[in-house]
N, C-alpha and C positions, 0 to 999 in steps of 0.2 A: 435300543433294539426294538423293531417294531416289531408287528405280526404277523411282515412279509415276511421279515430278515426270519423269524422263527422257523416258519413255514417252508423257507427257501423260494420262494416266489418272488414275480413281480410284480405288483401295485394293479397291472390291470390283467392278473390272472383271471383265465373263466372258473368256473362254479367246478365242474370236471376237474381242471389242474389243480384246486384246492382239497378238493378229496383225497384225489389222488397222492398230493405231497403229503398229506394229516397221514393215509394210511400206511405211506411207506417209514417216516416216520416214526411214526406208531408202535411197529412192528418191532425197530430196534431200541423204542424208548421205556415201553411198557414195563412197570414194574415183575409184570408174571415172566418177562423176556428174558430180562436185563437185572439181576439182584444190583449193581450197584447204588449208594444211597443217594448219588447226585442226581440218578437219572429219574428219580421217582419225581421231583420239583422241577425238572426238564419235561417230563411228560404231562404235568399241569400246569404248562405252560405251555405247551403245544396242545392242549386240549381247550385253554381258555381262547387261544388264536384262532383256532378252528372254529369253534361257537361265535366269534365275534363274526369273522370271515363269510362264512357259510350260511350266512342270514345277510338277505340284501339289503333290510332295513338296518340293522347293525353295523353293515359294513359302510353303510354311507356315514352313519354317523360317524364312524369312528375315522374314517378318509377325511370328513370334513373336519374334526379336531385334529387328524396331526397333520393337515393342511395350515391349519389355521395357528396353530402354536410354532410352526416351522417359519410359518411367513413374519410371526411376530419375534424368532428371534433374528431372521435378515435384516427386518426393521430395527430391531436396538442394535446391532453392528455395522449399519449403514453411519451412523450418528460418530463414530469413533473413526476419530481420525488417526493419519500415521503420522 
């Protein structure tokens, strides 16, 4: 799962739709919200996708490795044949 999938976004969400989804979110995931004990490791997970997301330089990086670990697993199943 990525940190769209978290987020409910798209890959080329703008800066706005990222907020926006972290806050809505947020609101049902927060531990002061929400007492259940899943959702408290659900909410810092969507608080670490938010911080990555929401910083441009972060988000490149982190585009560029799961670009780049994605491409590398097409590439070892290109190899296997049926």
């Amino acid at each position: 799962m990525t940190y769209y999938d978290i987020l409910g976004i798209s890959n080329n969400a703008t800066s706005s739709e990222i907020k926006t989804a972290y806050r809505q979110k947020a609101k049902t995931l927060h531990p002061d919200m929400n007492k259940e004990k899943d959702t408290s490791k659900e909410f810092l997970k969507l608080q670490e996708a938010y911080d990555v997301l929401k910083d441009d330089v972060k988000r490149k990086e982190y585009d560029y490795k799961l670009n780049t670990s994605s491409r590398s697993v097409q590439n070892q199943w290109s190899f296997v044949s049926v």
